[in-house]
Backbone bond lengths (Angstrom), bond angles and torsions (degrees), N, CA, C in turn:
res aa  C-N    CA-C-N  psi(-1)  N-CA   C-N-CA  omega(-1)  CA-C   N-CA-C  phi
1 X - - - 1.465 - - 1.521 109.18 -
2 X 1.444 121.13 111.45 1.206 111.86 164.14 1.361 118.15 -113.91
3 X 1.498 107.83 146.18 1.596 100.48 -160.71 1.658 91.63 -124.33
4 X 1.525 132.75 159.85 1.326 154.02 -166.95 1.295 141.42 -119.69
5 X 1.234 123.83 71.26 1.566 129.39 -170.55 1.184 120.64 -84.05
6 X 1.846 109.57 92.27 1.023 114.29 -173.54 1.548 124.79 -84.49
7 X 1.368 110.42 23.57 1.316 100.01 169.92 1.946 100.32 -162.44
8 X 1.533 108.51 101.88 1.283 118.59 168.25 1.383 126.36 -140.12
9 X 1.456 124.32 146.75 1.370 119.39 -161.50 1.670 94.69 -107.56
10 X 1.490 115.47 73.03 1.468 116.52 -177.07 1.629 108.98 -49.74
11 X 1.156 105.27 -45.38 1.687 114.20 -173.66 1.276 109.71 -55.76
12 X 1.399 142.68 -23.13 1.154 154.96 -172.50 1.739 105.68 -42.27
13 X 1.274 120.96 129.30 1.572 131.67 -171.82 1.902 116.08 -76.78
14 X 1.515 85.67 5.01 1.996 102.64 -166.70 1.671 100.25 -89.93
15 X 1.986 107.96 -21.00 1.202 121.37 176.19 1.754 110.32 -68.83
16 X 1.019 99.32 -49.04 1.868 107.51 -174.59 1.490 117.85 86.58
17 X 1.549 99.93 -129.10 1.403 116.62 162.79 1.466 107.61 -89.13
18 X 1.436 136.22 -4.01 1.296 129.23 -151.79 1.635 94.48 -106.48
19 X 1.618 113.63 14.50 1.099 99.90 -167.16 1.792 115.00 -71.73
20 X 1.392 111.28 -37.38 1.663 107.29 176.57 1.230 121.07 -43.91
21 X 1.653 106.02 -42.28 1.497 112.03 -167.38 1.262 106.49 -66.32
22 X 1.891 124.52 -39.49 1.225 106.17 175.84 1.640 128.87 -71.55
23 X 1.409 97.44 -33.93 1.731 98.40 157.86 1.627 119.72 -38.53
24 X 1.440 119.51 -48.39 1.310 137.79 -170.24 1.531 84.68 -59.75
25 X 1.066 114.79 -50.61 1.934 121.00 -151.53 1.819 107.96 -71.37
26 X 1.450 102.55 -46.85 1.181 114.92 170.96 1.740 115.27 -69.61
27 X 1.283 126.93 -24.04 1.659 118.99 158.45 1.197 117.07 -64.36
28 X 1.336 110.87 -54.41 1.898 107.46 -173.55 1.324 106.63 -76.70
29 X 1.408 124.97 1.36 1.980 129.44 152.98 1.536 96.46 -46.95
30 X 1.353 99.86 -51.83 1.812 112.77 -138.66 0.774 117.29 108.27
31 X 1.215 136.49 22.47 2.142 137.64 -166.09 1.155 68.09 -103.65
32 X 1.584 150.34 120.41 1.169 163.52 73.37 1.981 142.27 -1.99
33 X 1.941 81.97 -33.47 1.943 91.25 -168.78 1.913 81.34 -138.77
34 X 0.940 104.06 137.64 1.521 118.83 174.28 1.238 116.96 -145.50
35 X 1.607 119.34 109.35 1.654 122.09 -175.61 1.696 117.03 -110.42
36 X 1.067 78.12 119.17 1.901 99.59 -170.01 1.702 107.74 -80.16
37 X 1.455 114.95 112.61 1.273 117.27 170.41 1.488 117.71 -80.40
38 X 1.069 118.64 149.51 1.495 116.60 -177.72 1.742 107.34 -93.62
39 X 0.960 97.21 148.05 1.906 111.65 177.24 1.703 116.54 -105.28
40 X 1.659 122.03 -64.65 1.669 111.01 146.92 1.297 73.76 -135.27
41 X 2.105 80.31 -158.04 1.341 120.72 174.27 1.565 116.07 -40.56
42 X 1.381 118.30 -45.97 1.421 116.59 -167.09 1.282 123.49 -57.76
43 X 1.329 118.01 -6.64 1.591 147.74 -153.03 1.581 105.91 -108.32
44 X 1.461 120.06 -40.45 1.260 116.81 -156.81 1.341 113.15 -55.17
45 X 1.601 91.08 -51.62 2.154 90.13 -167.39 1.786 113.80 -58.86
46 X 1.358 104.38 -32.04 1.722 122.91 -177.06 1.988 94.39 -58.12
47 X 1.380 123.06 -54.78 1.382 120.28 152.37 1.354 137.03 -33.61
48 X 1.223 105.15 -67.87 1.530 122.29 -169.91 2.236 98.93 -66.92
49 X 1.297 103.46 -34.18 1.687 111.66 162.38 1.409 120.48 -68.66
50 X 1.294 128.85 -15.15 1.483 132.85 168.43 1.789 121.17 -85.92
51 X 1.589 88.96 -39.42 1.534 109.53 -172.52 2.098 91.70 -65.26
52 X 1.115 112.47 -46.75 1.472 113.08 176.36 0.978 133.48 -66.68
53 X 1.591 119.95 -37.31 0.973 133.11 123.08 1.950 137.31 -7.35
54 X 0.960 115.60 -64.22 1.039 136.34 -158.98 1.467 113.27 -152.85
55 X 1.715 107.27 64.33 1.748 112.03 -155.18 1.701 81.96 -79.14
56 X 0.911 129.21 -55.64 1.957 130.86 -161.84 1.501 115.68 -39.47
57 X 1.191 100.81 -43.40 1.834 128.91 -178.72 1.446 131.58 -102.14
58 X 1.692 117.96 -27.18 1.167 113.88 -177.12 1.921 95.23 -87.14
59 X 1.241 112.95 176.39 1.487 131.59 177.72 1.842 109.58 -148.56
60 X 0.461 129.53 108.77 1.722 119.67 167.09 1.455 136.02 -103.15
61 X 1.228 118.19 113.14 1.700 122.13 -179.93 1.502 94.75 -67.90
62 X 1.445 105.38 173.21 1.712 120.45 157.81 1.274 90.64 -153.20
63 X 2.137 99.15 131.91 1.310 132.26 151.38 1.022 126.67 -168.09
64 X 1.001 129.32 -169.42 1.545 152.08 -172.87 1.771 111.45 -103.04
65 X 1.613 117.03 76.81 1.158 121.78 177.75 1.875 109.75 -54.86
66 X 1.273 110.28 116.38 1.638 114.62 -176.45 1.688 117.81 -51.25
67 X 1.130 113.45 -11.74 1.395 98.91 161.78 1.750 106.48 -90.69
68 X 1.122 140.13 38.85 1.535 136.96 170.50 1.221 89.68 -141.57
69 X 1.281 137.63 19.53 1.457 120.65 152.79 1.517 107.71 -97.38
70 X 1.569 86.57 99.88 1.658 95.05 160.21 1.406 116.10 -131.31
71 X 1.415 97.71 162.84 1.979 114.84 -154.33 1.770 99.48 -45.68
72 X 0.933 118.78 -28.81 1.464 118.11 -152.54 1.423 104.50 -119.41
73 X 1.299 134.67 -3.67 1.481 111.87 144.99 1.844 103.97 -146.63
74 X 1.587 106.25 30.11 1.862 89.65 157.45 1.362 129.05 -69.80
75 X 1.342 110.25 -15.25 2.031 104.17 175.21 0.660 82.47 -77.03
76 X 1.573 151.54 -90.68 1.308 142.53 -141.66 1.714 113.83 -36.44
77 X 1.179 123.65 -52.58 1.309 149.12 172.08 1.550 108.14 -45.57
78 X 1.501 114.83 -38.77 1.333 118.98 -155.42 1.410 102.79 -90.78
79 X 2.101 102.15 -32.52 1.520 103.59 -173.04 1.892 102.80 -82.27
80 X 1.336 113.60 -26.42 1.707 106.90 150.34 1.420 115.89 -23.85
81 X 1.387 111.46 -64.06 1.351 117.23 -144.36 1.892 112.55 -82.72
82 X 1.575 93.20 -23.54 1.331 93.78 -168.65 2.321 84.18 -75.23
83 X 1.521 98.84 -56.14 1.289 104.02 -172.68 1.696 112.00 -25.71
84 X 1.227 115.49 -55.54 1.715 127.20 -169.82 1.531 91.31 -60.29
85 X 1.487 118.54 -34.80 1.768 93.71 -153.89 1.667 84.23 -90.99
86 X 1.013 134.29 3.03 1.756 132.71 -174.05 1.613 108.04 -93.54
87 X 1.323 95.81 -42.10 1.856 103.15 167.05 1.533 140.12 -83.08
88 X 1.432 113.18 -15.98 1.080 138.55 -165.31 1.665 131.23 -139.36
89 X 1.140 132.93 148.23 1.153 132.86 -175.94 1.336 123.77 -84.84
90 X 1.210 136.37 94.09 1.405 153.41 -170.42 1.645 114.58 -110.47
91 X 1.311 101.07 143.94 1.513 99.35 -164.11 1.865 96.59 -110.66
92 X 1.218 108.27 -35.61 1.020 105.82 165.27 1.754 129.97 -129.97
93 X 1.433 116.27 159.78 1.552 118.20 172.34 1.818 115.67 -80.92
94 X 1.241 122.07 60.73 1.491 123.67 -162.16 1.970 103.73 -144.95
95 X 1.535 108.38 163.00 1.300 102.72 -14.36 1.452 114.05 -104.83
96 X 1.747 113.09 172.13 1.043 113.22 -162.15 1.737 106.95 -147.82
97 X 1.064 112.91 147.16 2.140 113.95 -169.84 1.354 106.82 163.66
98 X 1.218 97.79 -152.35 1.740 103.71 -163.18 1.562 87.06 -161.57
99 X 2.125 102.00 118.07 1.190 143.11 172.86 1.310 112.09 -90.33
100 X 1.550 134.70 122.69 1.144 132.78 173.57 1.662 120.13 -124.16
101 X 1.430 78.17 0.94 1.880 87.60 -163.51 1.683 98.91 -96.94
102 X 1.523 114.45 14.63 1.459 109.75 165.17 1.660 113.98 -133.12
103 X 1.289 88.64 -16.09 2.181 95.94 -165.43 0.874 74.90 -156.05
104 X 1.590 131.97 130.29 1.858 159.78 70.09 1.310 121.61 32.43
105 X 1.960 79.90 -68.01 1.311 91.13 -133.75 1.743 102.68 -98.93
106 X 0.989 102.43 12.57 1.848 113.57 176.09 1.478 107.42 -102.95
107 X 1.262 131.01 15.10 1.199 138.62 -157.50 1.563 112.58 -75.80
108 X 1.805 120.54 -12.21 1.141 114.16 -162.41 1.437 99.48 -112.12
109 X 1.857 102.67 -1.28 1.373 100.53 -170.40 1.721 101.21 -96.91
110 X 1.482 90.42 -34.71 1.706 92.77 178.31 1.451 104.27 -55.36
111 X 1.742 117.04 -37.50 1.454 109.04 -173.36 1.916 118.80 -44.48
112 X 1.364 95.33 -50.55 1.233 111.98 -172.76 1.440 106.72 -86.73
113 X 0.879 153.80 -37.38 2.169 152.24 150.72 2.014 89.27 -23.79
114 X 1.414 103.39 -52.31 1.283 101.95 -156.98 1.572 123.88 -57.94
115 X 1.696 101.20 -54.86 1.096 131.77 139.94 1.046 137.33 -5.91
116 X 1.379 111.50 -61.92 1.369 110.18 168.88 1.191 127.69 -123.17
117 X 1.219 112.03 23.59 1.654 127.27 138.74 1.372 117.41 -56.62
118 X 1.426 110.25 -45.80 1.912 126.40 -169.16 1.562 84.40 -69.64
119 X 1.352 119.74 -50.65 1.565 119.26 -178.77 1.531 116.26 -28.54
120 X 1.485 109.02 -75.48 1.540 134.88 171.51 1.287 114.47 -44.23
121 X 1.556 112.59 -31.66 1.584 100.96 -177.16 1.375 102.89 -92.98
122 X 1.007 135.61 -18.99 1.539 118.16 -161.53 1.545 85.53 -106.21
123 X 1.558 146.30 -4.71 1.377 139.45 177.98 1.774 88.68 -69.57
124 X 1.463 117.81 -31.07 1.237 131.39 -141.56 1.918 100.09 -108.31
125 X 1.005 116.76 -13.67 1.201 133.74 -169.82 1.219 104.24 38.83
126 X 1.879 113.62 71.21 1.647 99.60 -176.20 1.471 84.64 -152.13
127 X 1.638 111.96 132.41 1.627 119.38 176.19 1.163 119.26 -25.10
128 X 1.658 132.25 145.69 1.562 130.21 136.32 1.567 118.12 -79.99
129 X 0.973 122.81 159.14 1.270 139.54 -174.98 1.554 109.91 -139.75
130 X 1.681 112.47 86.14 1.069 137.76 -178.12 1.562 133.49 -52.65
131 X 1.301 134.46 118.82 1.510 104.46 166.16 1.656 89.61 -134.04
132 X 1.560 91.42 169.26 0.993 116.43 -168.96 1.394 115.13 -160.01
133 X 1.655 116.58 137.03 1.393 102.53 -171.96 1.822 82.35 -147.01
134 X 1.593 119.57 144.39 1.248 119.06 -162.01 1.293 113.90 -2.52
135 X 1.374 105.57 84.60 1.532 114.13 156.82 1.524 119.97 176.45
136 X 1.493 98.46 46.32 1.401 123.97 170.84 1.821 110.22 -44.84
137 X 1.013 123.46 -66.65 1.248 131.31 -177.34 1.597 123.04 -50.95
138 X 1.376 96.75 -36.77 1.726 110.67 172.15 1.688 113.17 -88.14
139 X 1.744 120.15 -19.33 0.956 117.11 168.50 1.679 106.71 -68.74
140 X 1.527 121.93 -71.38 1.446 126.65 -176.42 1.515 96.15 -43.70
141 X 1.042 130.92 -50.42 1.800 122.02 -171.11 1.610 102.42 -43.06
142 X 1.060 116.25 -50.27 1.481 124.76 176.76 1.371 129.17 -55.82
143 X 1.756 98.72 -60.33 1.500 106.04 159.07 1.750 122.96 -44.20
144 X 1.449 100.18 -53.11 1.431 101.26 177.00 1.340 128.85 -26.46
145 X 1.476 104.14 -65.63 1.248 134.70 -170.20 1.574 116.42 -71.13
146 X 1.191 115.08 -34.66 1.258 125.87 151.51 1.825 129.43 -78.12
147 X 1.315 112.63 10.61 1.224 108.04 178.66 1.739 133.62 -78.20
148 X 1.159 111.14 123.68 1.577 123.16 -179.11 1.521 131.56 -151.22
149 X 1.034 121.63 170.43 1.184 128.81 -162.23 1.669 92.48 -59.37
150 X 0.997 113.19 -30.43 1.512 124.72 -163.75 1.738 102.10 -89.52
151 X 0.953 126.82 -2.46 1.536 132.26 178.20 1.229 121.22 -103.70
152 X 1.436 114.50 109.11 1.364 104.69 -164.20 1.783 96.70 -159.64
153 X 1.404 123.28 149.62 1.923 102.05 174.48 2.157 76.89 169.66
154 X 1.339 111.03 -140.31 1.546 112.16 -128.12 1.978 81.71 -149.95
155 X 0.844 123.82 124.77 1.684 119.52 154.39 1.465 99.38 -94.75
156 X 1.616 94.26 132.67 1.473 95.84 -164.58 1.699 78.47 -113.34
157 X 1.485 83.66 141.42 1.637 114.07 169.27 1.338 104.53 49.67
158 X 1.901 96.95 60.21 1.609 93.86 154.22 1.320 141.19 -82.87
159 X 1.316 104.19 137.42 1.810 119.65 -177.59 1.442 112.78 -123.69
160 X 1.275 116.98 30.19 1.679 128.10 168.33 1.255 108.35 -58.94
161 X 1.073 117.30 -176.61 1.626 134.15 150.22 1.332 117.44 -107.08
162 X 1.193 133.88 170.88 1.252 156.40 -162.54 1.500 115.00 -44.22
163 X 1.588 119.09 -54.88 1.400 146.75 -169.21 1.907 83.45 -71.33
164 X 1.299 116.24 -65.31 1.069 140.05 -169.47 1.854 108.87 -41.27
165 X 1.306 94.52 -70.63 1.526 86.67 -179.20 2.103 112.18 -80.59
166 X 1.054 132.76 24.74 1.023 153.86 149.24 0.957 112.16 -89.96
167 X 1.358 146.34 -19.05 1.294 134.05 -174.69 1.892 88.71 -111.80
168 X 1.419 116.53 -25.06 1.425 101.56 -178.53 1.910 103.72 -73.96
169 X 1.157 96.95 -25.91 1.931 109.84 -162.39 2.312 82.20 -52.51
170 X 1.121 94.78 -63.00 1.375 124.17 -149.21 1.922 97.52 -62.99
171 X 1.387 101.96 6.78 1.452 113.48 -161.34 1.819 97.47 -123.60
172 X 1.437 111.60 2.31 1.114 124.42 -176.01 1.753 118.18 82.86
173 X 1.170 107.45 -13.12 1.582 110.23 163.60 1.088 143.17 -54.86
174 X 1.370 126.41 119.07 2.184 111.60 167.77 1.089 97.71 -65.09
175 X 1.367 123.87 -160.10 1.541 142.04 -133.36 1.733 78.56 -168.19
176 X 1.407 101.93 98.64 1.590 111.09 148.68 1.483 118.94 -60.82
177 X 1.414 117.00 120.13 1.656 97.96 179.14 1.834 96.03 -138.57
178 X 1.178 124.91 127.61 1.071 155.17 -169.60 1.762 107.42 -128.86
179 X 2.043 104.49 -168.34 1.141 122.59 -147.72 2.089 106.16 -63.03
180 X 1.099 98.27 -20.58 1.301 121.17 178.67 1.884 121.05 -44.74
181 X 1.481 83.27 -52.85 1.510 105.21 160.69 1.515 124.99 -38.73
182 X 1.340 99.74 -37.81 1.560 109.20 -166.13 1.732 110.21 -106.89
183 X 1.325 118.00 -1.81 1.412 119.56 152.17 1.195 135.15 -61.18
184 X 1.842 113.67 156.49 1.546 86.61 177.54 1.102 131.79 -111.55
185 X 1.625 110.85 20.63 1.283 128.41 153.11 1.729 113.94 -108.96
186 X 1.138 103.83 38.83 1.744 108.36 174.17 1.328 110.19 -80.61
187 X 1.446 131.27 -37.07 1.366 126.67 -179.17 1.511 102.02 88.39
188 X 0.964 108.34 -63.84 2.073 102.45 -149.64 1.683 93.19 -61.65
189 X 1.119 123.36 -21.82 1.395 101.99 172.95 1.401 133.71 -58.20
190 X 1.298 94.12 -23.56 1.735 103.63 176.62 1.609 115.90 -68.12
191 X 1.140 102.10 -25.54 1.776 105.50 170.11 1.529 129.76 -117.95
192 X 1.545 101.63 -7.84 1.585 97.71 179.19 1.456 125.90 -51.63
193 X 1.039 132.39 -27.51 1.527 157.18 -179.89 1.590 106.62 -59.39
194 X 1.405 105.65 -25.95 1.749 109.13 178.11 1.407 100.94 -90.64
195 X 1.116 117.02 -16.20 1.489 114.48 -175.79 1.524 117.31 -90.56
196 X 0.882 138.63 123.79 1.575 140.05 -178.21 1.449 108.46 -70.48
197 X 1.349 95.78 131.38 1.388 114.65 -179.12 1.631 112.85 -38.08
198 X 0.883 128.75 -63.86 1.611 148.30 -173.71 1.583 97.59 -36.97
199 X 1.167 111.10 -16.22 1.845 97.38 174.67 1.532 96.42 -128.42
200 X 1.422 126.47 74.20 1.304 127.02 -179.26 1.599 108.68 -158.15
201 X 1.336 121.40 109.16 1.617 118.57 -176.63 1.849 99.40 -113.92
202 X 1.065 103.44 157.79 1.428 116.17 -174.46 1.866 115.63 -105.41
203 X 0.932 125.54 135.54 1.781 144.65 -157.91 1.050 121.39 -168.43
204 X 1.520 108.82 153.85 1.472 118.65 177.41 1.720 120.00 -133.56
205 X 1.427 95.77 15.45 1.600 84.03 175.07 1.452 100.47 62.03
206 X 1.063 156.72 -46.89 1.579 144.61 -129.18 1.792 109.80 -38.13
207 X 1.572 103.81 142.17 0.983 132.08 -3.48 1.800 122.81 -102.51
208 X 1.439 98.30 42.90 1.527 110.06 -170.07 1.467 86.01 -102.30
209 X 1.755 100.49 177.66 1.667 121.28 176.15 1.271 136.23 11.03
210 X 1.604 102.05 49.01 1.388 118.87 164.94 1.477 107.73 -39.74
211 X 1.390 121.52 157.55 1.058 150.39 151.70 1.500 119.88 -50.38
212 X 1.679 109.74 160.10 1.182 119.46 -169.08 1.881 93.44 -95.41
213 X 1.381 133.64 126.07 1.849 100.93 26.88 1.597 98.41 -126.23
214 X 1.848 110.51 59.68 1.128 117.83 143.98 1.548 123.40 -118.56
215 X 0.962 110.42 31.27 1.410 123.27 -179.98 2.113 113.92 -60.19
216 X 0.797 101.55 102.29 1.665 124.65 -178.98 1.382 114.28 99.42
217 X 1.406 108.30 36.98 1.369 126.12 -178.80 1.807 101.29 -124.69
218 X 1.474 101.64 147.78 1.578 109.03 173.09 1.722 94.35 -46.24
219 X 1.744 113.14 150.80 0.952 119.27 -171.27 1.431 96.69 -119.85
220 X 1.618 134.00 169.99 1.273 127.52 -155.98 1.833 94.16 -157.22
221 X 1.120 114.30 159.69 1.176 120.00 155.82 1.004 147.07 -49.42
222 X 1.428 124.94 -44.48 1.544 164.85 151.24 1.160 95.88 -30.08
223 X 1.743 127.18 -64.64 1.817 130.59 176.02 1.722 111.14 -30.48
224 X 1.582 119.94 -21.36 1.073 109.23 -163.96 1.207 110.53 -52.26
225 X 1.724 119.61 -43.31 1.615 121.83 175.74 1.746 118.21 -46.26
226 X 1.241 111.64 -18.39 1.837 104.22 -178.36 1.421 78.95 -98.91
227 X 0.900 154.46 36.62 1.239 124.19 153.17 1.529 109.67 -125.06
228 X 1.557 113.58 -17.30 1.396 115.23 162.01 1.737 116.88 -81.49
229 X 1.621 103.87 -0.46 1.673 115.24 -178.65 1.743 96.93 -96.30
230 X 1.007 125.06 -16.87 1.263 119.69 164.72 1.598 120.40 -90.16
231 X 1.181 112.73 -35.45 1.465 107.81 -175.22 1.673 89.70 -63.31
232 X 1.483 127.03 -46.49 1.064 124.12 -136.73 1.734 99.36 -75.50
233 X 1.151 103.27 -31.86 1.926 112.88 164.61 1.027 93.27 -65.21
234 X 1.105 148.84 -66.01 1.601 146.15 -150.96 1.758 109.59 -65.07
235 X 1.813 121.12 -41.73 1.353 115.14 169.61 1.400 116.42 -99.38
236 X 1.755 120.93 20.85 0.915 113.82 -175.61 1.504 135.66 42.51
237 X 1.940 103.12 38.88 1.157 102.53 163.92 1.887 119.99 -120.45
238 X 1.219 109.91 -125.70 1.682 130.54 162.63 1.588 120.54 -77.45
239 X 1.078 135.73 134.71 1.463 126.37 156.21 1.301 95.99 -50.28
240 X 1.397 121.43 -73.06 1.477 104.59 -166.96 1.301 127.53 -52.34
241 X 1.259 134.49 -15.53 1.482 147.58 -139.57 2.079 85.01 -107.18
242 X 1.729 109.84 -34.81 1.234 110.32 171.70 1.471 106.00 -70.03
243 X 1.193 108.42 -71.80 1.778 118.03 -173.84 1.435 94.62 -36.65
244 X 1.214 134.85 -78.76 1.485 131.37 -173.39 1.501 126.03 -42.41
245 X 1.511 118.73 -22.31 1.629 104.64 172.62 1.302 97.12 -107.42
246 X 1.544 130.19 -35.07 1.675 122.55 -171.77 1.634 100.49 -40.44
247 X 2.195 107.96 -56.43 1.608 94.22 -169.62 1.381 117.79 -69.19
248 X 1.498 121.83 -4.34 1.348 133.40 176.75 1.806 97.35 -49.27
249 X 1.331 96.95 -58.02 1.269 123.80 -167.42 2.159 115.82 -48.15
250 X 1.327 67.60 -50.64 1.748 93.23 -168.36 1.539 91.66 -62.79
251 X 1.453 116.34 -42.65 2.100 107.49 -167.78 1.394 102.03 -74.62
252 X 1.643 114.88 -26.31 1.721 97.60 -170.91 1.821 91.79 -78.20
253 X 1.437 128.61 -15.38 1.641 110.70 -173.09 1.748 102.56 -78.93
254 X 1.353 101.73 -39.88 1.257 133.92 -169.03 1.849 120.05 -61.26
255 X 1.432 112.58 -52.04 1.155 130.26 166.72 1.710 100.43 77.47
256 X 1.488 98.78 29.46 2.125 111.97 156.42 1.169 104.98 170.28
C-alpha cells in the first residue's frame, strides 16, 4: 500500500532534530511520495537539502505562499520563483492563492503574485497547488479568468462546500483533503461521498491541522493513514482501495 501526501512543509523548524524519525515514521505508514510546497526564498535551500536527501520520496513545488507577498519584497520573491522553476526540476507551481484571514490589505498584490504564477505554470504545463483561506470568491475570480486546457493543479486544504468544490473540480482541480476531514466541525465530510473519488488527493498540511485524535498537536506525515481511515469510512470502502486511487490521483496531477 502506498499512500501520498501531497502537501507537506517537511522543512518546517517545529520538526527539529526529530526530523528523520518522522520521515522514518511516515515510510513504515506507507506515505511513500511526499510533495513539499514552497513558502519564499528563505525555504529553498532547506528544500532542495531534503529533495537530496531523500531523492525517491521527496517532490518539491516552487512559489510564493500569499501570505509572503508583501509590497516591498514580492518582485523580488516572484523573480526567485520564476528563476528556481528555470533552473530546477519542480513538479509543481505551489504553493500559491490569496489569504485574507491575516492581511486585507495586500489583496491586489496577492491578486497579481497569484496570477502570474497560474501564468508560469501552465506556460510550463505543471500543476498549481492552491491555498486559500477566506477568500474563496477572489480565488475562483482568478481561476476563472485564467482558465484553460492548460490549467490544472490540487486546492490544497479544501474547506468549501459542495457548490464550491464543484466549481473548483470543474476548474480542473483535485480536492486536497487532509486532517480537517476528520473533525467534527470540518463540514466536508458531510458531502464528500457525493463527490467521486477520481478528484480527491490525500495531505496533511504538516506540521499544521493534524488529524483527530491528534488534532492541536504537531502534525506529521505518517497521519496521512487517519486521513485515508476516514475517507475510507466516509466512501465506504478499503484503506487500501483509498491509498491506491488517491496516488492514482496524485501521478495524473503529478506527472509520476
Amino acid at each position: 500500500m502506498i499512500l501520498t501526501d501531497t502537501h507537506t512543509h517537511l522543512y518546517s523548524e517545529e520538526f527539529g532534530t526529530e526530523r528523520d524519525a518522522m520521515m522514518q515514521r511516515a515510510f513504515y505508514a506507507g506515505v511513500q511520495r511526499l510533495f513539499v510546497p514552497s513558502i519564499d526564498s528563505s525555504y529553498t535551500q532547506k528544500m532542495l537539502d531534503l529533495e537530496a536527501h531523500y531523492p525517491h520520496n521527496v517532490f518539491l513545488m516552487m512559489g510564493l505562499h500569499p501570505c509572503y507577498v508583501k509590497p516591498e519584497t514580492f518582485e523580488k520573491e516572484l523573480a526567485w520563483v520564476e528563476e528556481q522553476l528555470n533552473a530546477h526540476t519542480y513538479y509543481a507551481v505551489g504553493e500559491i492563492g490569496i489569504d485574507l484571514y491575516w492581511d486585507k490589505t495586500t489583496l491586489a498584490i496577492q491578486q497579481a503574485a497569484f496570477r502570474q504564477q497560474i501564468r508560469w505554470a501552465k506556460a510550463r504545463k505543471l500543476p498549481i497547488n492552491i491555498h486559500c483561506r477566506d477568500a474563496f470568491d477572489e480565488v475562483f475570480d482568478v481561476l476563472e479568468s485564467e482558465s484553460s486546457a492548460e490549467l490544472f493543479g490540487i486546492f490544497h486544504c479544501f474547506t468549501g462546500d459542495f457548490d464550491q468544490a464543484h466549481r473548483a473540480i470543474g476548474l480542473g482541480m483535485k480536492l486536497g483533503i487532509g486532517g480537517v476531514a476528520t473533525f467534527k466541525n470540518g463540514k466536508i465530510d458531510q458531502f464528500l461521498n457525493q463527490i467521486d473519488i477520481e478528484h480527491i488527493v490525500l495531505e496533511t498540511d504538516a506540521p499544521y491541522l493534524a488529524p483527530v485524535p491528534h488534532r492541536g498537536k504537531r502534525n506529521e506525515s505518517s497521519y496521512t493513514v487517519l486521513v485515508a481511515q476516514k475517507l475510507a469510512e466516509i466512501y465506504g470502502c478499503t484503506v487500501a482501495e483509498i491509498a491506491e486511487k488517491t496516488t492514482e490521483n496524485s501521478k495524473n496531477i503529478f506527472g509520476i
